[in-house]
C-alpha positions as semicolon CSV with decimal commas, in nm:
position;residue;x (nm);y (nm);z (nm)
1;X;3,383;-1,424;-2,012
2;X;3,096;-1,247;-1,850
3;X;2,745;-1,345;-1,985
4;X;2,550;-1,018;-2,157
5;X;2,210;-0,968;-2,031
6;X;1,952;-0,681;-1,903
7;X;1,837;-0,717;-1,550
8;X;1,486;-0,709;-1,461
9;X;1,429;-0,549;-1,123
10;X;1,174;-0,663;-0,941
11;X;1,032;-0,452;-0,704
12;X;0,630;-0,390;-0,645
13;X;0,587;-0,565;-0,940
14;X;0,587;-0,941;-0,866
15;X;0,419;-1,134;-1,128
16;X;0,538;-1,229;-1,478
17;X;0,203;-1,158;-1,649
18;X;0,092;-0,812;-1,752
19;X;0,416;-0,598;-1,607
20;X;0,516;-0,337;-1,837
21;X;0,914;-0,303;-1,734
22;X;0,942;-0,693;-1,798
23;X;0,790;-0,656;-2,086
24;X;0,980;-0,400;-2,221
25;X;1,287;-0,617;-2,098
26;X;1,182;-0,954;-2,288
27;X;1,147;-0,708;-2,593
28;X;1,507;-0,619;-2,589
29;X;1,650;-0,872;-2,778
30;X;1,896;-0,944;-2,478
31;X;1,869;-1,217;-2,258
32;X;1,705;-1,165;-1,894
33;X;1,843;-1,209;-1,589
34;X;1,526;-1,158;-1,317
35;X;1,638;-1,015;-1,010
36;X;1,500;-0,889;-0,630
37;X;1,648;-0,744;-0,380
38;X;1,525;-0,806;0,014
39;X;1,639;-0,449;0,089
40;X;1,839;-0,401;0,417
41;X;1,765;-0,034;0,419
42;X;1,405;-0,122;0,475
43;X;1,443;-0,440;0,656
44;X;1,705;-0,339;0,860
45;X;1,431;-0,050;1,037
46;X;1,129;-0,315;1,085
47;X;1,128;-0,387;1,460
48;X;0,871;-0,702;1,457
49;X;1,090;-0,977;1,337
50;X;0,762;-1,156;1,230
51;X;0,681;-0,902;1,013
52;X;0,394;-1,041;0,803
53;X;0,476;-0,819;0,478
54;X;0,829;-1,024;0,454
55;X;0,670;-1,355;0,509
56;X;0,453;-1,265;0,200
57;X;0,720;-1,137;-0,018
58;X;0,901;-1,437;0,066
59;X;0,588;-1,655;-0,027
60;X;0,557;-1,440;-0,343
61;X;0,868;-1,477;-0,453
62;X;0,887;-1,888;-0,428
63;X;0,624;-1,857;-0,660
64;X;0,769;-1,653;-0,916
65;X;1,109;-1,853;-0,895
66;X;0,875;-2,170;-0,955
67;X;0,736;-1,971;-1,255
68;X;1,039;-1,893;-1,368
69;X;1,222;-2,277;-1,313
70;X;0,923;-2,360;-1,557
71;X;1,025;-2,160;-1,810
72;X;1,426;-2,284;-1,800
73;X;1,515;-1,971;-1,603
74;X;1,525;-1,854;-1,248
75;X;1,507;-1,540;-1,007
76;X;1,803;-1,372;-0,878
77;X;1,710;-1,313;-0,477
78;X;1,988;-1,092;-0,327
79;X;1,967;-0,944;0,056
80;X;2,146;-0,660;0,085
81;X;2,174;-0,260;0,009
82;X;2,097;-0,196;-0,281
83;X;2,382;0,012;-0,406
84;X;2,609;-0,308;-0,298
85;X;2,414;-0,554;-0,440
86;X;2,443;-0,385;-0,763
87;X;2,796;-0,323;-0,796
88;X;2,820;-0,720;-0,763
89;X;2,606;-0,768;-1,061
90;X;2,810;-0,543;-1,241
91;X;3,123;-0,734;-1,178
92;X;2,942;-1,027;-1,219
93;X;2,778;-1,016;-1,560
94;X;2,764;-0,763;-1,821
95;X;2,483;-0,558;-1,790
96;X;2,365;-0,393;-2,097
97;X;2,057;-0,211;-1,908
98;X;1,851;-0,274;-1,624
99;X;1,452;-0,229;-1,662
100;X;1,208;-0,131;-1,384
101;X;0,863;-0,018;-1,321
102;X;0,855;0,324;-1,118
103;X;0,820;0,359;-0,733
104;X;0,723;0,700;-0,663
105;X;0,794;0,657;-0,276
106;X;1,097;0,958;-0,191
107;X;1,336;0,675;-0,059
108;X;1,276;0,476;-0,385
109;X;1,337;0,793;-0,593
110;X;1,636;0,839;-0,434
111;X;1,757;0,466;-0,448
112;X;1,674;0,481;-0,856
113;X;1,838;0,838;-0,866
114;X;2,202;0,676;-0,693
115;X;2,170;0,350;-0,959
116;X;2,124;0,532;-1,258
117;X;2,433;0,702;-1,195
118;X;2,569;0,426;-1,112
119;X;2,494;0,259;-1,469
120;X;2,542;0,537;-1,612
121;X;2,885;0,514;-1,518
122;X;2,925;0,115;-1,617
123;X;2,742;0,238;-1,981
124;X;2,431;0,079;-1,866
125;X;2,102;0,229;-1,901
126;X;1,836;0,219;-1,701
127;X;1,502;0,277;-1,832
128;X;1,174;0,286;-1,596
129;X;0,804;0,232;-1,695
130;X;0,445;0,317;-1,555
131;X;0,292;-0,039;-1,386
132;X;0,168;0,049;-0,996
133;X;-0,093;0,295;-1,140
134;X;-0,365;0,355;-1,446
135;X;-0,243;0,740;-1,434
136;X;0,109;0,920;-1,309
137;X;0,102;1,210;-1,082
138;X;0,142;1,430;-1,424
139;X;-0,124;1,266;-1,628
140;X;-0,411;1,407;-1,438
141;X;-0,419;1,810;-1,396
142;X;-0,660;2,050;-1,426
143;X;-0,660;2,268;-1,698
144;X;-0,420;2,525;-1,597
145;X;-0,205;2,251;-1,508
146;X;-0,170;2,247;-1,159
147;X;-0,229;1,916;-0,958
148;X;-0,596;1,811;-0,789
149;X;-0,665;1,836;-0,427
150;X;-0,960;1,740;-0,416
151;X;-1,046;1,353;-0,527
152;X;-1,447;1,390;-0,684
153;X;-1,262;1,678;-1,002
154;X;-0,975;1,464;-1,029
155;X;-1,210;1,111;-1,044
156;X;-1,406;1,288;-1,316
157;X;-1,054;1,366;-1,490
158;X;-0,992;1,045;-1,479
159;X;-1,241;0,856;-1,589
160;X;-1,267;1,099;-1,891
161;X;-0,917;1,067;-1,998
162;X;-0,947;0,680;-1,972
163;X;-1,269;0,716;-2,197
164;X;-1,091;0,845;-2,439
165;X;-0,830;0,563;-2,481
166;X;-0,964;0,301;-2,264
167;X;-0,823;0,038;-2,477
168;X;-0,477;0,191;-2,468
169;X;-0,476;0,254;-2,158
170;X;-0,633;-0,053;-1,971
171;X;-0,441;-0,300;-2,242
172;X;-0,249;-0,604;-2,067
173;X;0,148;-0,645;-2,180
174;X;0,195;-0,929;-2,364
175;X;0,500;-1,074;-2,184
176;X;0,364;-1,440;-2,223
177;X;0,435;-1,370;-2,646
178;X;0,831;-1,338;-2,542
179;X;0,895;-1,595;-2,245
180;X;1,166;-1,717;-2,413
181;X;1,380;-1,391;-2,362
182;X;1,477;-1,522;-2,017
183;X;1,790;-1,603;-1,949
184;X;1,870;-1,970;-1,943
185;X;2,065;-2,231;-1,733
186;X;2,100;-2,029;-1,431
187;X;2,045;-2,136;-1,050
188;X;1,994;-1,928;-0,752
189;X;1,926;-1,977;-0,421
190;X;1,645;-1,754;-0,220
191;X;1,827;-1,646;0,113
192;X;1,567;-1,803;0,394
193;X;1,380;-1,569;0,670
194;X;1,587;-1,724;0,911
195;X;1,932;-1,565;0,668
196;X;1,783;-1,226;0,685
197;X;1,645;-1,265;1,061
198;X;1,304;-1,317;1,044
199;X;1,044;-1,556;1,166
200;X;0,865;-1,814;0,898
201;X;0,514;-1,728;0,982
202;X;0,230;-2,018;0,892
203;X;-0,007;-1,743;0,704
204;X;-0,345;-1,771;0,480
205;X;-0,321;-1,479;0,249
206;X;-0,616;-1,333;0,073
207;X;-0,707;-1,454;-0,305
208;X;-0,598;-1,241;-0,587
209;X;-0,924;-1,283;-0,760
210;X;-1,265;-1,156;-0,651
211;X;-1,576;-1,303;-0,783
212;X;-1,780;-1,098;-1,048
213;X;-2,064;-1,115;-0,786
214;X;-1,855;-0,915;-0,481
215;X;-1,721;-0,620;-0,734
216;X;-2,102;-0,588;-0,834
217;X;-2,215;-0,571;-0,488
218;X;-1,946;-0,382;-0,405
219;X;-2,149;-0,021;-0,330
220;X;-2,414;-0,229;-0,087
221;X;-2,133;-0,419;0,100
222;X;-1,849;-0,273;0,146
223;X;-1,903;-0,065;0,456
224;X;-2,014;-0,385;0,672
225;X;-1,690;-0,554;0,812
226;X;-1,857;-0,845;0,983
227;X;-1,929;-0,983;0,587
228;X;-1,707;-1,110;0,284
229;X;-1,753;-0,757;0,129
230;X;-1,442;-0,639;0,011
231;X;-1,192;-0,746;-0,232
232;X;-0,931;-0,755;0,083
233;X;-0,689;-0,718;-0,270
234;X;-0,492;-0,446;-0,092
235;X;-0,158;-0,656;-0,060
236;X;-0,172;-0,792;-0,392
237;X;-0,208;-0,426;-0,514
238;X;0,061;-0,313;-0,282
239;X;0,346;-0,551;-0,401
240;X;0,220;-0,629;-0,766
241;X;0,116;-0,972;-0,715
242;X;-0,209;-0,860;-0,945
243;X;-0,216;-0,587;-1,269
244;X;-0,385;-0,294;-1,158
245;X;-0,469;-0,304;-1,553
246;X;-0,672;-0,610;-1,514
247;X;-0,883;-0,562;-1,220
248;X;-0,991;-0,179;-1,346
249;X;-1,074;-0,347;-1,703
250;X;-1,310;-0,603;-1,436
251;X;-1,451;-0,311;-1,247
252;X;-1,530;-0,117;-1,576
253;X;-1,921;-0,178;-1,593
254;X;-1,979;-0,368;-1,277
255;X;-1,876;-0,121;-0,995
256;X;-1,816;0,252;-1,018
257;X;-1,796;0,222;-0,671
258;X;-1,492;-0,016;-0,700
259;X;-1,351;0,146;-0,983
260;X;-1,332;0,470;-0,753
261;X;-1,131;0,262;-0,478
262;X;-0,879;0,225;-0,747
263;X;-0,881;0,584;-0,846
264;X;-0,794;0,678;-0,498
265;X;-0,469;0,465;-0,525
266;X;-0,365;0,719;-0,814
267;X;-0,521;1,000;-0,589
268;X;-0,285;0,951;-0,363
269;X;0,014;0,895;-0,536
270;X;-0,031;1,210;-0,740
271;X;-0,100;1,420;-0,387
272;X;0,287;1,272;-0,238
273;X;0,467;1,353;-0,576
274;X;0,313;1,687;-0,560
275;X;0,305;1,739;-0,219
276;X;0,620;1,589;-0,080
277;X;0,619;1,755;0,250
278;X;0,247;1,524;0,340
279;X;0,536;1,234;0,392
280;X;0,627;1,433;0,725
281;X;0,380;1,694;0,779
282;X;0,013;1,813;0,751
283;X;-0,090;1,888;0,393
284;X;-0,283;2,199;0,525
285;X;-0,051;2,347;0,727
286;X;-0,209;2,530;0,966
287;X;-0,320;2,135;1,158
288;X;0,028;2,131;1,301
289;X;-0,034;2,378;1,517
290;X;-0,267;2,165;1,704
291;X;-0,150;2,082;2,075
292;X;-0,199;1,696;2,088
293;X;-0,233;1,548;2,380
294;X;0,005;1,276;2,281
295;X;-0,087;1,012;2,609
296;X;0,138;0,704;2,621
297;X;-0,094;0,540;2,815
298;X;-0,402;0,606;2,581
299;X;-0,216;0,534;2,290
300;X;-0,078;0,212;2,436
301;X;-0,448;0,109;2,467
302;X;-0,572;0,252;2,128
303;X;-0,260;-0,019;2,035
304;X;-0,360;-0,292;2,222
305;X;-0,753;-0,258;2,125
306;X;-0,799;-0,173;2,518
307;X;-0,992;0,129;2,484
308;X;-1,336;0,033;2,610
309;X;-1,487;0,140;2,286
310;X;-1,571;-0,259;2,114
311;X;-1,561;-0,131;1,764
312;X;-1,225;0,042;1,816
313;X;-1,146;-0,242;2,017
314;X;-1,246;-0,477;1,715
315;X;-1,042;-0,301;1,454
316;X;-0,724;-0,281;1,604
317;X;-0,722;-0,650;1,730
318;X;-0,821;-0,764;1,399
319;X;-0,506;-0,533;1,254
320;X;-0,283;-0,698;1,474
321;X;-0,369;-1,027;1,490
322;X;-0,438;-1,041;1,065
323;X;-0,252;-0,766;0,910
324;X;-0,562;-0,643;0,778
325;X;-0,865;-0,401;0,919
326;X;-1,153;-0,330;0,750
327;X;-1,211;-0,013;0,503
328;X;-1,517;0,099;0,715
329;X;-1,349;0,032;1,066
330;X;-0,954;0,238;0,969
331;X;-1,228;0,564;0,956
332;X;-1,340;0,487;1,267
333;X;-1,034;0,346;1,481
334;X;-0,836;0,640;1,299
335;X;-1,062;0,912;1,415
336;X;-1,121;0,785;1,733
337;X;-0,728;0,829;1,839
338;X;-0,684;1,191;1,615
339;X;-1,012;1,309;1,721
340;X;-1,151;1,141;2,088
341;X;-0,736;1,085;2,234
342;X;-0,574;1,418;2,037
343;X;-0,329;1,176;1,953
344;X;-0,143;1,290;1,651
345;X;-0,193;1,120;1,374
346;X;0,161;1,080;1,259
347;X;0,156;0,780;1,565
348;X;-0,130;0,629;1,404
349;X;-0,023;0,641;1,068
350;X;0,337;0,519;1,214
351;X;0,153;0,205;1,356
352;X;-0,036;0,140;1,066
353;X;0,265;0,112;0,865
354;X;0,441;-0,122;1,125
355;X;0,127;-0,324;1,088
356;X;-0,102;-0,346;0,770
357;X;-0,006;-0,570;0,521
358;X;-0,124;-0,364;0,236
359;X;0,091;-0,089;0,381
360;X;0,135;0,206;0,125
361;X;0,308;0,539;0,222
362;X;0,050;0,751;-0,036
363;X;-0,265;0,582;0,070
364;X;-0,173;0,515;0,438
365;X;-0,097;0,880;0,485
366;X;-0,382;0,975;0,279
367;X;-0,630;0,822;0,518
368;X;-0,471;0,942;0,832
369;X;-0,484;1,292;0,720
370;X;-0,854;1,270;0,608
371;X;-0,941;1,164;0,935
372;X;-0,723;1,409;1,147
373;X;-0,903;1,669;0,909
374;X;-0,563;1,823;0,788
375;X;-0,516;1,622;0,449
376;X;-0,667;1,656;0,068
377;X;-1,030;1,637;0,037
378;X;-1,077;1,572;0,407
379;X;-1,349;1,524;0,620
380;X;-1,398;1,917;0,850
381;X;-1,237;1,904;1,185
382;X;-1,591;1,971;1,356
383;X;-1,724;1,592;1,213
384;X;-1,629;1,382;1,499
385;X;-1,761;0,983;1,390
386;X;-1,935;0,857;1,719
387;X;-1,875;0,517;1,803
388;X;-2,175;0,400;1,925
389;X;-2,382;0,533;1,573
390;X;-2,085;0,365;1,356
391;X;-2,118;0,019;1,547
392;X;-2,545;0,076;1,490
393;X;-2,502;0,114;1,148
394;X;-2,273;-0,075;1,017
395;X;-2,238;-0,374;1,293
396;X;-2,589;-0,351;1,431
397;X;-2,540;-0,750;1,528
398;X;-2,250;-0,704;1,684
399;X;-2,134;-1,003;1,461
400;X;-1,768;-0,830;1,366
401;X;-1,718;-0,684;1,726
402;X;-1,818;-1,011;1,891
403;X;-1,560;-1,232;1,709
404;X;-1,285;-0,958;1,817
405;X;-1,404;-0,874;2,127
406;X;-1,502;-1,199;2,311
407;X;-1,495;-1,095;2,676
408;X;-1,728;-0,791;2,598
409;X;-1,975;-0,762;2,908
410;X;-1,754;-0,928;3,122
411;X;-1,550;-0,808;3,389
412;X;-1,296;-0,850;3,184
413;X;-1,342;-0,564;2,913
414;X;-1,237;-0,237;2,994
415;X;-1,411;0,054;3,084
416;X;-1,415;0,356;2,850
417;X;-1,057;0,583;2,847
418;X;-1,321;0,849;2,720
419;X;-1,646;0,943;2,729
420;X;-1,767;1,055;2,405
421;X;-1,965;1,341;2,428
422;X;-1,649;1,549;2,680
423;X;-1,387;1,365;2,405
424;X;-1,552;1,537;2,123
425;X;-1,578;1,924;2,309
426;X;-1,232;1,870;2,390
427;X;-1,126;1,831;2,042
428;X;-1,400;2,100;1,891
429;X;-1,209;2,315;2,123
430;X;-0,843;2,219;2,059
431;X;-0,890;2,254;1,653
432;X;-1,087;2,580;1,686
433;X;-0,770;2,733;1,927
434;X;-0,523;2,576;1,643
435;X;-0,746;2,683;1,362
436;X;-0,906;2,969;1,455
């Protein structure tokens, strides 16, 4: 006889406290069976076998399996498509429901879209819930009900819809109250790196706390890279490690600076469930008539942090050696290859999201298309950032360039692929023949 249970699905949602769908799930009355799923329609496309982002799912995951062997109950880790994996667990147990928070990506739509049929069929439900974000793309619209595209309107929004039920809103899920719901005297195995074909990578990741004193000094520091002044909570956020719920309830009344950071994770949600065609192409459509130059050579150096410019340089070595670059330093490193190279900034974005370990299709593309001018809210095409000023301001010590860019002043460090002043009459010129 099959056992009865609901299956929680796991997804960017990988913590027991505070997640709505689990909650929801413990709530049913029906015993939980926790589940993830390495997903071989994702995994199967990363190239870089030592893909960081796995190694910290995987790390994630031993800790939520740990939580869970604590509790008399363990996590379900399957590797395989999705659809597969499912029809398994269907012949496997009998699954009243299956509960999930939403992933508004368009391949996750259309992965939810093919298993609610497919429970549908088994007389399942499937039932999804808010988690990843404070607001939904449909929460926040202007009055006539059409979406913002522009962020500083939408902020105000906002922050005046949270006002009015802050508490409802910002309010933690109990799921500690109903631990017991899990299901019980279960074992699973988690399928190794080495199973799926990746490397086991010896990694520090960052905290998922930040001290009272960095959010409050958030507005003064954040823009300096060579200094502890950012949460670096973009991973956590990214696969649900930490509530969003939680740390917007922290910035509340120490940092509207911070709070904003969070507001442009909604931002940019709302723009790609609006906007679907961003995913591929410019949100302003007229930018993809611009003629990049699209150099393989340049680009390879933009890559490699080989471009003779030391805080480009700095940014892009720190990306690939860490997983992470700083807030300040994407603006720069992404306009330098859009706006100096006329590379487009599809490549960029493309080798961002090989790279960054917060990687986030909304945001990611978001930032690209400020910088290449042709996105939401973005920066004019005429505002070229110089690197030179950018280093004076915001590295004037050198300290952040120096630890990424040892061999600077030697023979060793390259000479510039550009000269700044011709780079930035070359692109005035190619976005005025584009633009008109």
């Amino acid at each position: 006889m099959k056992h009865s249970a609901v299956v929680m699905w796991f997804r960017r949602d990988l913590r027991l406290e505070d997640n709505a769908a689990l909650y929801h799930a413990l709530n049913s009355g029906i015993a939980v069976l926790p589940l993830f799923i390495f997903d071989k329609e994702i995994l199967d496309k990363l190239e870089d076998k030592a893909d960081k982002r796995v190694q910290f799912i995987h790390t994630a995951l031993l800790e939520l399996k740990n939580n869970l062997n604590i509790l008399g109950s363990d996590l379900m880790v399957k590797y395989g498509r999705p659809e597969e994996v499912w029809k398994t667990i269907f012949e496997t147990y009998s699954v009243q429901g299956i509960f999930s928070n939403k992933d508004y990506e368009p391949y996750a739509l259309e992965r939810d879209a093919n298993l609610a049929q497919l429970a549908n069929a088994k007389g399942a439900w499937f039932k999804q819930y808010k988690d990843q974000c404070i607001f939904e793309f449909n929460e926040v619209l202007k009055d006539d009900g059409k979406p913002y595209t522009v962020f500083t309107p939408y902020s105000k929004k906002w922050k005046a819809k949270l006002a009015t039920q802050q508490e409802f809103y910002l309010k933690a899920y109990a799921t500690e109250e109903y631990f017991d719901g899990f299901i019980k005297d279960v074992k699973f195995e988690i399928p190794s790196l080495k199973e799926m074909g990746f490397e086991a990578l010896a990694l520090k990741f960052p905290a998922k706390e930040s001290s009272v004193g960095l959010i409050r000094n958030y507005k003064e520091t954040r823009d300096y890279p060579a200094i502890e002044g950012t949460s670096r909570l973009g991973v956590h956020f990214r696969f649900g490690t930490i509530s969003i719920r939680a740390k917007a309830r922290k910035a509340l009344g120490l940092s509207e600076t911070y709070l904003n950071e969070l507001i442009w994770r909604d931002f940019y949600m709302q723009i790609l469930a609006h906007f679907p065609h961003v995913a591929k192409g410019a949100f302003k459509p007229a930018y993809d008539k611009i003629a990049w130059r699209n150099n393989e050579a340049e680009f390879a150096a933009w890559c490699a942090g080989k471009t003779g410019y030391p805080i480009v340089d700095a940014g892009m070595r720190e990306l690939n050696s860490t997983g992470f670059m700083h807030n300040r330093v994407r603006m720069i490193v992404a306009s330098f290859l859009t706006k100096h190279l006329l590379i487009d900034w599809r490549w960029g974005e493309a080798y961002f999201a090989k790279k960054l370990l917060d990687f986030d299709l909304s945001a990611n593309n978001g930032g690209w298309q400020w910088a290449a001018g042709s996105g939401t809210d973005a920066a004019p095409y005429f505002r070229v950032f110089n690197p030179a000023l950018q280093t004076a301001k915001f590295d004037a010590k050198g300290e952040y360039i120096k630890k990424w860019v040892p061999e600077l002043g030697s023979i060793d460090y390259p000479k510039p692929i550009v000269v700044h002043e011709l780079a930035r009459k070359r692109c005035l010129e190619t976005y005025k023949a584009a633009l008109g």
